[in-house]
DOTORDO-606500 format. One record per residue: x, y, z of N, C-alpha, C in turn. Coordinates in steps of 0.2 Angstrom, whole numbers, plus 5000, padded with zeros to 4 digits. Layout:
BEGIN
XYZXYZXYZ/...
# end
This chain:
BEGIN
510759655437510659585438510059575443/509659535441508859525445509259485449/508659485455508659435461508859365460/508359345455508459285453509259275451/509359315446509959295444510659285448/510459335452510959325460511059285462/510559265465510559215470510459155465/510559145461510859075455511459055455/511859145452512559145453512859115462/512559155467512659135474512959065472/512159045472512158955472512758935467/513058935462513358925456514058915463/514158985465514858975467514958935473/514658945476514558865482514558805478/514458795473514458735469515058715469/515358755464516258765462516558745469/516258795473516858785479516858705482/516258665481516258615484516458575480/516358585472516758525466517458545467/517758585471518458575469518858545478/518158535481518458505488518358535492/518158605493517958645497517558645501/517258675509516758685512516458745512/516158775508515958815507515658875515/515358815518515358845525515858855530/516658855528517158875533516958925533/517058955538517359045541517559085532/518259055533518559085527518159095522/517659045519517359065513516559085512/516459105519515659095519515359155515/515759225516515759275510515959285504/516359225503516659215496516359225489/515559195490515159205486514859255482/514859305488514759395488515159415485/515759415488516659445488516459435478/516659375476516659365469516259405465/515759375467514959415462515359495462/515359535468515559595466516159645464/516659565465517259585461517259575453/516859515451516759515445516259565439/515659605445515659645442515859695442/516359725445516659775443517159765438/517559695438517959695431517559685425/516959675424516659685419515859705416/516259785423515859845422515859875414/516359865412516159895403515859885400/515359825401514759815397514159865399/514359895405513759935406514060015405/514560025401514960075399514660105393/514360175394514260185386514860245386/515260225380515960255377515660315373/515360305369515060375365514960435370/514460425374514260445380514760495387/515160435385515860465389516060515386/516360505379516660565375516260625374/515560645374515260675371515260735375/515360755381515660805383516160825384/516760785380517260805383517760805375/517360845369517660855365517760925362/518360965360518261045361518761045352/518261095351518661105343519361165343/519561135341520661145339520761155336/521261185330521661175326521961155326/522261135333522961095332522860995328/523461015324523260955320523960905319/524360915323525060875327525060815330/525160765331525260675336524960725341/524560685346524360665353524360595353/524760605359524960545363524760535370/524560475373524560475379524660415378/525160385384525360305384525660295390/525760245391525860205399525060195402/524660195397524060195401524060125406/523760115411523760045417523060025413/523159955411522659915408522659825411/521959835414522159745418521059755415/521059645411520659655410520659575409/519959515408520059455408519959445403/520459375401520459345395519859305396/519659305390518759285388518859185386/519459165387519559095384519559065394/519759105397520059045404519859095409/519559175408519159215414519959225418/520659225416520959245419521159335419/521759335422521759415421522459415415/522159475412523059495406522959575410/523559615410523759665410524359695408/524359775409525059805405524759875403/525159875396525159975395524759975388/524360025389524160035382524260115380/524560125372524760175370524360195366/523960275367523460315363523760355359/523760365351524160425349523460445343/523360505341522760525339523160585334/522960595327522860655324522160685324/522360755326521660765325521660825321/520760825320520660865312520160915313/520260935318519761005320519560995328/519760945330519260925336519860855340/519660895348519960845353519860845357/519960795361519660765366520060775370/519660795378519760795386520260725388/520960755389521660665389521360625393/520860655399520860585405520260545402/520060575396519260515392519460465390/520460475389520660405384520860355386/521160365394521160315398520360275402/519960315401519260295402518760265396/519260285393518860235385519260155386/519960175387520160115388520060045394/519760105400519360055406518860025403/518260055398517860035398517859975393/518259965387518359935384518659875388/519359885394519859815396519159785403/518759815404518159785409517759745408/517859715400517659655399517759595397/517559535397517859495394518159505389/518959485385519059525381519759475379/519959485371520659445369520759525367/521559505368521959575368521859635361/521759575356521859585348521159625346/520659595349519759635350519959705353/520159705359520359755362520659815360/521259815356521459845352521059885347/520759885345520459885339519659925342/519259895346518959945350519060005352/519660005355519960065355520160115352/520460105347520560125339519960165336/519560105336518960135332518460165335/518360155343517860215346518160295345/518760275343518960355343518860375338/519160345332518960345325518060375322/517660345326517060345324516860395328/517060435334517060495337516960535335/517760545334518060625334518260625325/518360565322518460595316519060615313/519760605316520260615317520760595310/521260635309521760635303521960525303/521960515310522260435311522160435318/522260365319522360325327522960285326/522960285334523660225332523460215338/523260145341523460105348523860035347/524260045352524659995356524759955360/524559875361524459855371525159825370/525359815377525559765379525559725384/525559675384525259655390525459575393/525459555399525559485403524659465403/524959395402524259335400524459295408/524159315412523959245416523859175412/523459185408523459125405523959085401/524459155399525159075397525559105404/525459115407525859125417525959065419/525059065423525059015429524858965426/524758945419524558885416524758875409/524558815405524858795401525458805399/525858865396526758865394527058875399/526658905405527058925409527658985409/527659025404527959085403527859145405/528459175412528259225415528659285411/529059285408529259335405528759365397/528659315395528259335387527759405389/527759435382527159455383526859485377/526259495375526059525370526159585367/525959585360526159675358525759655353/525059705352524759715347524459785346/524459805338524259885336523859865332/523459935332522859965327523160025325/523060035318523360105313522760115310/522660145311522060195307521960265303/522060285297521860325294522560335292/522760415294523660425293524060375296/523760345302524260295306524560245300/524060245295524360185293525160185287/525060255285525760285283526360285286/526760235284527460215286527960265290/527960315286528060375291527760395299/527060425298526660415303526860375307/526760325306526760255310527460255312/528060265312528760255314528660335317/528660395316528560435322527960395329/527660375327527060355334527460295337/527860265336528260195336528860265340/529160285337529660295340529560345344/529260385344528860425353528760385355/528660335354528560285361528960235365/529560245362530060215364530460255367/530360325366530860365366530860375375/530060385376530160385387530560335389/530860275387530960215388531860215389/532160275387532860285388532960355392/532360365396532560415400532660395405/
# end
């Protein structure tokens, strides 16, 4: 971000603070301005992520060619309609066809992808398919789940709801496939 554009933003939010009633100059909020700008961009630090990049040294050729899983991954990222936050779990499962990736690169594909502005449904599917377009794998299968601040603290007001959305890709999309990846992932859930 140039100078200029900082000090824009700065102004922008001293704005905000005073169209909703506020003193910008209280104690409490004299740094709020700052505080925000560099919270905001670390939640969407993924734009300055390159994923390819990520993965590229962290691939090593295998034979093994059985489900990889990794799930429970922790995903908090904003919805792109209200700037609020969603969070929850997102589930990685992978066949692979000669070649695999280093596990902790999946949850780092997943930081960089939920680091942006983003609707759950997008999200999904970037994930799926960076790996897809990678490593080249028998299939993908991601699944999020997730709480919407945005139907929380506003409009329906529902704090139990939550989302669930998948991407199947290649073997994933074989009904077989797909009910083993489903049911390994249910199965931690009764221990």
């Amino acid at each position: 971000m140039s100078d200029q554009d900082r000090d824009g933003f700065l102004k922008g939010i001293r704005s905000l603070l005073r169209a909703l009633g506020e003193n910008p100059d209280r104690e409490g909020l004299l740094k709020t301005p700052d505080r925000f700008l560099r919270s905001l961009e670390f939640l969407t630090s993924g734009y300055r992520a390159d994923v390819h990049r990520l993965m590229n040294n962290a691939v090593f050729h295998e034979k093994y060619n059985d489900m990889v899983i990794v799930r429970d991954i922790e995903l908090y990222s904003l919805c792109e309609h209200h700037v609020l936050p969603f969070f929850g779990r997102c589930h990685v499962g992978y066949i692979p066809n000669g070649k695999v990736i280093g596990l902790s690169k999946i949850p780092r594909i997943v930081d960089a992808f939920s680091r942006r502005l983003q609707v759950q449904e997008r999200l999904t599917n970037e994930i799926s398919e960076a790996l897809q377009s990678h490593l080249a794998p028998l299939g993908v299968g991601v699944v999020i789940e997730a709480y919407h601040f945005c139907m929380m603290m506003r409009g329906v007001e529902k704090q139990n709801s939550y989302t669930m959305t998948s991407s199947m890709l290649g073997a994933f999309q074989d009904m077989s496939t797909r009910h083993e990846f489903l049911t390994l992932l249910q199965s931690h859930r009764s221990r």
